[in-house]
C-alpha positions as CSV (number, residue, x, y, z in Angstrom):
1,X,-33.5,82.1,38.0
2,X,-33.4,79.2,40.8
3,X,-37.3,77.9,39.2
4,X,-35.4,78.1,35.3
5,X,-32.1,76.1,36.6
6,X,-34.3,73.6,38.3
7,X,-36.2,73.0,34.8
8,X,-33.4,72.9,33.3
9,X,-31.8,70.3,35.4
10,X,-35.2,68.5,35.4
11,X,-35.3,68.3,31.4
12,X,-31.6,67.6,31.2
13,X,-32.3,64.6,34.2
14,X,-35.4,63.8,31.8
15,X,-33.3,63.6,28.8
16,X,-30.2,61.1,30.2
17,X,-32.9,58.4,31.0
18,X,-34.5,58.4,28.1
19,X,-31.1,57.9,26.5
20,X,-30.2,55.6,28.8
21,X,-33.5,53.7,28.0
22,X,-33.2,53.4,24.5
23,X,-29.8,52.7,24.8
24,X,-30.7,49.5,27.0
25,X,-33.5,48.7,24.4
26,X,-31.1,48.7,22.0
27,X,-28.5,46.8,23.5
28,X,-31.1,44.5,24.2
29,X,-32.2,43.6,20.7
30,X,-29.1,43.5,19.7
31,X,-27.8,40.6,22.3
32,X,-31.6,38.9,21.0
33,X,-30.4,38.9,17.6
34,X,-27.0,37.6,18.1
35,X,-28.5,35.0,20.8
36,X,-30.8,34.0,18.1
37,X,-28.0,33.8,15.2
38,X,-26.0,31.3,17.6
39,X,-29.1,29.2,18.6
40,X,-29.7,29.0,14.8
41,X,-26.2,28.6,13.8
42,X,-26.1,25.2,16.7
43,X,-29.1,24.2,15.7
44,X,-28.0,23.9,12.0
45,X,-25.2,22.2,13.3
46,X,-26.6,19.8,15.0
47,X,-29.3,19.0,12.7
48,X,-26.3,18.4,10.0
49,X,-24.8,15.9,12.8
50,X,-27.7,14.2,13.1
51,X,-27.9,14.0,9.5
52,X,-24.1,12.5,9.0
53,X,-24.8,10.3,11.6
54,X,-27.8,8.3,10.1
55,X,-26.2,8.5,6.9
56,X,-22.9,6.6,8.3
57,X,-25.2,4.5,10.3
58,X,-27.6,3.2,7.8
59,X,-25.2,2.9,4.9
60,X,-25.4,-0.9,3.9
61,X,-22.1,-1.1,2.0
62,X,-20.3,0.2,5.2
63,X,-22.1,-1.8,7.2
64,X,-21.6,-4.9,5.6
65,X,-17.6,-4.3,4.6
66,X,-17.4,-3.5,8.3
67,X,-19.0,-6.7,9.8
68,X,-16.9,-8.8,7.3
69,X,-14.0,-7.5,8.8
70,X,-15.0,-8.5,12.2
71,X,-16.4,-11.7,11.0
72,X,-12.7,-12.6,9.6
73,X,-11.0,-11.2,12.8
74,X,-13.4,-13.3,15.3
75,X,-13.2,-16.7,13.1
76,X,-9.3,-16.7,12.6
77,X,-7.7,-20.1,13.4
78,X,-4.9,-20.8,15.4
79,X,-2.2,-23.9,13.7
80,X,-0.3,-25.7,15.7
81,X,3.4,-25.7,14.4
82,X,5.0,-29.5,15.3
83,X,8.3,-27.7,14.3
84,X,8.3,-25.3,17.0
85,X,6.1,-26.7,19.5
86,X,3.9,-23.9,19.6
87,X,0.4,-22.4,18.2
88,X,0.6,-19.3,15.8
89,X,-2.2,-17.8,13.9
90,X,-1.8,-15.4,10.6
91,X,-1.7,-11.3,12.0
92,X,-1.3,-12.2,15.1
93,X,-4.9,-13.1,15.2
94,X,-5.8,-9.6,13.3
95,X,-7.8,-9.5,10.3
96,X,-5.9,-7.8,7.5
97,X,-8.8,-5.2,6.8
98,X,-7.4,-3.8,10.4
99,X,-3.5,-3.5,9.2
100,X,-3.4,-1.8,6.2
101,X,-1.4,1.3,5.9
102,X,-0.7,3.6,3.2
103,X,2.6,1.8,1.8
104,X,0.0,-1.0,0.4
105,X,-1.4,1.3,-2.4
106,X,1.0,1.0,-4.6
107,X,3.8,-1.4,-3.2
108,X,5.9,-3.3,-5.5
109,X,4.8,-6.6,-5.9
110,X,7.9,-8.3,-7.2
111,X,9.8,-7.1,-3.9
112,X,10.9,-9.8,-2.2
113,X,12.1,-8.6,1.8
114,X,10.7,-10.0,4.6
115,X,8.4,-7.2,5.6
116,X,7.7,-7.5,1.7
117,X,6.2,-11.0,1.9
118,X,4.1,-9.7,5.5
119,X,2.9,-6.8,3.5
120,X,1.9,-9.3,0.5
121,X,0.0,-11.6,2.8
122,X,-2.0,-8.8,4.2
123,X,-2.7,-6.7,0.6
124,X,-3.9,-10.2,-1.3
125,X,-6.2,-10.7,2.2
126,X,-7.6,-7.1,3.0
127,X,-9.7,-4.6,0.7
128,X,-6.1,-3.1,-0.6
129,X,-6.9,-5.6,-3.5
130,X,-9.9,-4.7,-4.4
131,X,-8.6,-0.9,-4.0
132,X,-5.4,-1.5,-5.8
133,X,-7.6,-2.6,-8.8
134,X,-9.4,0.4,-9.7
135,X,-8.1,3.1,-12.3
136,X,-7.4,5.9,-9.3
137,X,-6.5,9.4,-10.7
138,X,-3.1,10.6,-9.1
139,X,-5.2,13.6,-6.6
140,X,-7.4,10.4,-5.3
141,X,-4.2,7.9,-4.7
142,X,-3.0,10.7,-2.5
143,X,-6.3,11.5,-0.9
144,X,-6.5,8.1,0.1
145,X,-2.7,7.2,1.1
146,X,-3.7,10.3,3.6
147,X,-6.7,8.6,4.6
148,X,-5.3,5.2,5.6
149,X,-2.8,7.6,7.6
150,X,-5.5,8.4,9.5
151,X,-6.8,4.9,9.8
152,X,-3.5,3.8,11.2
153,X,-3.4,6.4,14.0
154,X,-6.8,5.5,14.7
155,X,-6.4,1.9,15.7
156,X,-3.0,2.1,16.7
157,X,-3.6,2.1,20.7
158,X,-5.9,-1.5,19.8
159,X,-3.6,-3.2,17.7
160,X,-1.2,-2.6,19.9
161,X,-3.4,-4.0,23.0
162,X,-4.4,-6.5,20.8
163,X,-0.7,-7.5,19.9
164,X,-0.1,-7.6,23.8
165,X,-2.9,-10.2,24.9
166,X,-1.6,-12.4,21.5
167,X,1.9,-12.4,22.6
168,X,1.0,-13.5,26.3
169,X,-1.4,-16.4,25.3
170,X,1.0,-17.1,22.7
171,X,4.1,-17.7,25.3
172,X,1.6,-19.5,27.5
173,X,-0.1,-22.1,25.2
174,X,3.7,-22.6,24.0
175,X,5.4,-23.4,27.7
176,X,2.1,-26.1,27.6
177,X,2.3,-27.6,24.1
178,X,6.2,-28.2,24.8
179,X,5.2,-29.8,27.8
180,X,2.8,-32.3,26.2
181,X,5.3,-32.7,23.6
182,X,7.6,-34.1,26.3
183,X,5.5,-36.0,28.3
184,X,5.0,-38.1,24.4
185,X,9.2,-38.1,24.0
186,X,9.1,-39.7,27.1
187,X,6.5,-42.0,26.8
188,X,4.2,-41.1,29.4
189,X,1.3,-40.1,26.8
190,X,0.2,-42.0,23.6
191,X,0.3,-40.4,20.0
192,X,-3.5,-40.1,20.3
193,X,-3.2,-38.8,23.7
194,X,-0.6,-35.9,22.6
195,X,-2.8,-35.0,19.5
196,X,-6.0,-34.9,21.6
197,X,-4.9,-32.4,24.0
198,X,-2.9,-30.3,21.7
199,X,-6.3,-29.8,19.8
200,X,-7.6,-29.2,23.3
201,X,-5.2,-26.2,23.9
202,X,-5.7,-24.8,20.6
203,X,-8.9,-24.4,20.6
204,X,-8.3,-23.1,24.4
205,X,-5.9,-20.3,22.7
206,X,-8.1,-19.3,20.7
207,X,-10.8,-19.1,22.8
208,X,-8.8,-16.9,25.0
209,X,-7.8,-14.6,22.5
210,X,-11.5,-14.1,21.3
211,X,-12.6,-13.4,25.0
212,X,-9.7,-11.0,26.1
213,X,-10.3,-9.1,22.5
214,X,-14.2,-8.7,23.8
215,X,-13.4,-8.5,27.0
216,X,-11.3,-5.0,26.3
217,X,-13.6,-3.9,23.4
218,X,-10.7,-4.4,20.8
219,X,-13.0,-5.6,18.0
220,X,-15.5,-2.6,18.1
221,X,-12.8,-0.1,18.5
222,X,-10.5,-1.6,15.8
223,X,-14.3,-1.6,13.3
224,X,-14.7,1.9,14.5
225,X,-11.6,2.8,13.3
226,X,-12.9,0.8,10.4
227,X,-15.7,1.8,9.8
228,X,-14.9,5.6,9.6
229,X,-12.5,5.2,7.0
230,X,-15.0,3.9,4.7
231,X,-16.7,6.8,5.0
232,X,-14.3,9.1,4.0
233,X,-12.9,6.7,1.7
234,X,-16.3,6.5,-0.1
235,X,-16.7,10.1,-0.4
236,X,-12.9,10.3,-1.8
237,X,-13.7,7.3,-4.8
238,X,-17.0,8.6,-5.8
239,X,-20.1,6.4,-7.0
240,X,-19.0,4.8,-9.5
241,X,-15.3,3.7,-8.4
242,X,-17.5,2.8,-5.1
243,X,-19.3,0.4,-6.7
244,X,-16.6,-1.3,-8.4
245,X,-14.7,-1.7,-4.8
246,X,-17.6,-3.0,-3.0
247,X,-18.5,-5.2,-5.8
248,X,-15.2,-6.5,-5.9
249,X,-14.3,-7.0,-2.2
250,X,-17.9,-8.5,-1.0
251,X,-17.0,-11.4,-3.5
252,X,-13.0,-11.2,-2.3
């Protein structure tokens, strides 16, 4: 019996590794398949990236609505307010493509608050006019009012840095013009004297301005911001409606 048991034991021994064996094999091909599924599935998704990427990147009409935005924001002018004694400059020295939110779609125009007249200054300046214009179907007004949600939350954190550096030149550039403006009262400086270095610290403010905005990367974070909203916008308007608010705003 002891030669039959040990057979036995043997084939039984036998047996467990190859199921064991085939059991590895198969968990092996399995955990293949599935590493090759994932691979495929990140590859896809990257390859899609890459795709939405150079199609935001090379898109002219974005490009250019973009750039004309920062063109505006970088060229704006500061005034110098005899009034006041001080310098001042529209926005706060932000281009009105940057502070657009979603109460501009359909605002009343005849309201006359003002926050009204700020709004109405910034919609008759930005691409709101231009968007304002086109024949919107009620699903697209919202899409978009959710859109330039979005925009606002993006930018908010530059315009508010943005705000900050104005407010400080601003209360500088003020202390000096007031200072000038009394050394004139007093007759210590000409009329010519007074107007030549008050064009000397305007331009000076806005230099300033321009340089801190750079300096902190305000300008490409607020076209960023910018930027991506175009993208969605464009996909929310369709061609044609598209067209019509490009056409529109490049000649704005």
């Amino acid at each position: 019996m002891q030669p039959f048991l040990l057979l036995l034991e043997s084939k039984v021994q036998t047996n467990l590794i190859n199921n064991n064996m085939r059991t590895l094999k198969i968990s092996a091909l399995v955990i293949g398949m599935m590493t090759l599924a994932i691979t495929g599935c990140k590859k896809e998704n990257v390859a899609k990236q890459e795709t939405t990427n150079t199609e935001t990147t090379s898109d002219p009409d974005i490009s250019a609505l973009a750039l004309q935005a920062e063109a505006v924001d970088n060229s704006m002018e500061a005034v110098y307010n005899q009034a006041t004694e001080d310098f001042t400059m529209e926005n706060e020295g932000i281009a009105a493509d940057f502070l657009v939110d979603a109460t501009d779609v359909d605002a009343d125009e005849n309201a006359t608050s003002a926050n009204d007249a700020k709004r109405k200054h910034i919609k008759s300046n930005s691409f709101i006019f231009c968007l304002r214009k086109l024949d919107l179907h009620c699903d697209q007004k919202a899409k978009i009012k959710i859109l330039l949600g979005e925009y606002k939350d993006c930018r908010e954190s530059a315009i508010k840095r943005a705000r900050a550096i104005y407010h400080e030149l601003y209360a500088k550039y003020k202390t000096a013009a007031q200072e000038q403006e009394k050394l004139y009262r007093a007759g210590k400086i000409t009329k010519d004297q007074l107007a030549e270095r008050l064009e000397r610290l305007r331009k000076a403010f806005q230099k300033d301005l321009a340089e801190l905005k750079l300096k902190e990367k305000l300008d490409v974070a607020l076209k960023t911001c910018y930027r991506k909203f175009l993208i969605q916008l464009k996909g929310t308007l369709g061609e044609k409606l598209w067209i019509q608010f490009v056409c529109c705003y490049k000649g704005h």
